[in-house]
Structures are given as C-alpha cells and as structure tokens.
C-alpha positions as a Markdown table, in Angstrom:
| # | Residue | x | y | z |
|---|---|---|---|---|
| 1 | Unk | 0.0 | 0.0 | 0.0 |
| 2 | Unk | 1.5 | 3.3 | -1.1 |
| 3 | Unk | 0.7 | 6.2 | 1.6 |
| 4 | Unk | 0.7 | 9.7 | -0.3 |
| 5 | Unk | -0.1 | 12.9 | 2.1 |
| 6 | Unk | -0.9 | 16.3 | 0.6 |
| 7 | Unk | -0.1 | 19.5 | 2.5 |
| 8 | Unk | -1.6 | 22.6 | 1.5 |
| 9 | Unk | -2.9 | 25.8 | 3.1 |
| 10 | Unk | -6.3 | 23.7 | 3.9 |
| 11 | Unk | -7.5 | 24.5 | 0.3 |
| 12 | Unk | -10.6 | 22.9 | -1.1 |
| 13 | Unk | -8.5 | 21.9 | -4.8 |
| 14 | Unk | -6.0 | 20.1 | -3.0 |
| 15 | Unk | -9.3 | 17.5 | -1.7 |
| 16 | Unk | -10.6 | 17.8 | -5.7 |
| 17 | Unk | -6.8 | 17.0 | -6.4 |
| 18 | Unk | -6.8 | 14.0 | -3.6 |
| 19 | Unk | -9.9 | 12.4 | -5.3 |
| 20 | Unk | -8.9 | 12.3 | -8.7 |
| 21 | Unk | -5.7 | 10.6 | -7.8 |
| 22 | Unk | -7.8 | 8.1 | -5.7 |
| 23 | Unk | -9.6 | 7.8 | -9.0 |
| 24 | Unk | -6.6 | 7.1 | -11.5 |
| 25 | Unk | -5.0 | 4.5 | -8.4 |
| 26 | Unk | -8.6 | 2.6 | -8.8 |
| 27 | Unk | -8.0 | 2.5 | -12.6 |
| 28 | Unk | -4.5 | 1.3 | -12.1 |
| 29 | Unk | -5.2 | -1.0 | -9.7 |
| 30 | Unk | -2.9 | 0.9 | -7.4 |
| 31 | Unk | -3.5 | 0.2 | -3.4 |
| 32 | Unk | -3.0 | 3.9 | -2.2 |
| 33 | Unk | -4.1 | 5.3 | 0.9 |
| 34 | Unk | -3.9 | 9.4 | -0.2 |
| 35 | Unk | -4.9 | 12.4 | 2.0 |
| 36 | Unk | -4.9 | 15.7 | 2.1 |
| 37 | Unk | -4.4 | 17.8 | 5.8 |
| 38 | Unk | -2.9 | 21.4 | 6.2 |
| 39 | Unk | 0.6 | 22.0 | 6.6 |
| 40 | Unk | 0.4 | 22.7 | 10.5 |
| 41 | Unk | -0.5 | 18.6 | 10.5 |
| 42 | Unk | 3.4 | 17.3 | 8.7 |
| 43 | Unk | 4.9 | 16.8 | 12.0 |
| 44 | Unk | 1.7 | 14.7 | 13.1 |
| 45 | Unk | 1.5 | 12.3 | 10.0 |
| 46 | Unk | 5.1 | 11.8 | 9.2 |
| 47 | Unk | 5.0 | 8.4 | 10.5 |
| 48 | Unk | 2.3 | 7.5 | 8.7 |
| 49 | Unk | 3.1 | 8.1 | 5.1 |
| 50 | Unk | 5.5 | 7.1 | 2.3 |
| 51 | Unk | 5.7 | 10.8 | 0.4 |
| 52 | Unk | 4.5 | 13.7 | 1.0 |
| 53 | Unk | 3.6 | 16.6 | -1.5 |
| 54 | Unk | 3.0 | 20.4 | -1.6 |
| 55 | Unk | 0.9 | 22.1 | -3.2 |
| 56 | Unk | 2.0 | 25.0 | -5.3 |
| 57 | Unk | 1.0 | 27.1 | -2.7 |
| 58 | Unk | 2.9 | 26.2 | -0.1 |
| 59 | Unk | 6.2 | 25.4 | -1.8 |
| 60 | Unk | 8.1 | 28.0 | 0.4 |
| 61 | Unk | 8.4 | 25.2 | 2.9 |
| 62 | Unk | 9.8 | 22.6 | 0.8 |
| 63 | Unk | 13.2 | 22.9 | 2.1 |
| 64 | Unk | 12.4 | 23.2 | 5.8 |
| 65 | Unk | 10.3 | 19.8 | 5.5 |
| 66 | Unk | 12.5 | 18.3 | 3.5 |
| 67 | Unk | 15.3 | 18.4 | 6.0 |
| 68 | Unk | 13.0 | 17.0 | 8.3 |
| 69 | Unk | 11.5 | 14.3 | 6.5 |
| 70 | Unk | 14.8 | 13.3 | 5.3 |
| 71 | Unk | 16.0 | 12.3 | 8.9 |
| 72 | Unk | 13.0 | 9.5 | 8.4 |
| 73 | Unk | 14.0 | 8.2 | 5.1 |
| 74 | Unk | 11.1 | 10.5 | 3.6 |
| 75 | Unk | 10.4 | 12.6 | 0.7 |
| 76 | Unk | 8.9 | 15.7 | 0.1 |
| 77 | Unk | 8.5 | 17.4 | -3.2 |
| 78 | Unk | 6.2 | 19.9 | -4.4 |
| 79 | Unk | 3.0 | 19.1 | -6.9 |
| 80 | Unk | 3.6 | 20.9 | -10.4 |
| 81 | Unk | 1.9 | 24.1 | -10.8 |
| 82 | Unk | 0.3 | 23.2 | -14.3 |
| 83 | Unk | -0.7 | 19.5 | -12.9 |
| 84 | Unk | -2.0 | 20.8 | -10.2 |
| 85 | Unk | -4.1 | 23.4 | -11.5 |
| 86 | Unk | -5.7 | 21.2 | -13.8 |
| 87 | Unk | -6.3 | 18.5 | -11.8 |
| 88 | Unk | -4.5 | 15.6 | -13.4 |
| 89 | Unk | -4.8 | 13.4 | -10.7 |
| 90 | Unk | -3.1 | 10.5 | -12.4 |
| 91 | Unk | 0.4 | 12.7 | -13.0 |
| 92 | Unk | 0.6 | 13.2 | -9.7 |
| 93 | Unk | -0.5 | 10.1 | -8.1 |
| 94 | Unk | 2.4 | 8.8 | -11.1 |
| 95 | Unk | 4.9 | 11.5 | -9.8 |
| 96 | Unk | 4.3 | 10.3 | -5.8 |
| 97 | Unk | 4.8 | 6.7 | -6.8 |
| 98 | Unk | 7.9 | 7.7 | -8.4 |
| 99 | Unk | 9.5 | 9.5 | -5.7 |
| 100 | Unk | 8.3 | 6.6 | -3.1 |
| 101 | Unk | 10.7 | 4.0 | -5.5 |
C-alpha cells in the first residue's frame, strides 16, 4: 500500500486533487491510501506516510520539510503548478509513486 499525504494551506482543490488521484490509483489498480491535511499537521502524520507533496501554494516550505522528512527516510516534493491546476490526478499520483521508489 503506497501512503501519499498532501499539504496545502487547507484548500478545497488540494481535496478535488486527492480524489482524482484516488480515482486514477482505482484505474491502475494501485493500493493507495492518499490524504490531504494542512501544513500545520506534517509533524503529526510523518510516520504515517510514504511521500508527501506540496501544493503550489505552499512550496516555500519545501526545504524546511525536506530536512525534516529526510531524517526518516522520507520525501517531500512539491506538486507541479500546471498539474496541479488542472487536476491531473493520475500525474501526480504517477509522480508520488515515483519518488516513493
């Protein structure tokens, strides 16, 4: 099961974002357990995911997570702006997947 977490500025798009990659991991036949929380909740779910990603909003904090998340053998990247905005769900659930290895 791959565990994909979304951090965002608790914006409604990022749960829009969170269903259509549910939606392509169904097609795909992908086991994927993928949320979306605000940024304020990283320190809470890092045990409990694979990757997490940032929406375009919030990608000043890429680097300060990163550091963190790399002390647990984590990733965090963030979601391309054009993917993002139009929703393409199976990019990014392709991009997480990537990055988890």
């Amino acid at each position: 099961m791959k565990k994909i977490l979304l951090l965002c500025s608790a914006g409604m798009s990022t749960s829009i974002v969170v269903k259509k990659m549910k939606d392509a991991a169904a097609v795909k036949g992908i086991e994927a357990q993928i949320e979306a929380v605000g940024l304020e909740q990283f320190h809470d779910k890092l045990g409990e995911y694979d990757v997490f990603l940032l929406g375009p909003q919030v990608r000043f904090k890429k680097d300060e997570l990163s550091k963190i998340a790399a002390e647990h053998g984590k990733k965090v990247e963030v979601i391309n702006s054009m993917d993002y905005g139009m929703m393409k769900g199976e990019k990014i659930l392709d991009f997480a997947i990537e990055l988890i290895g």
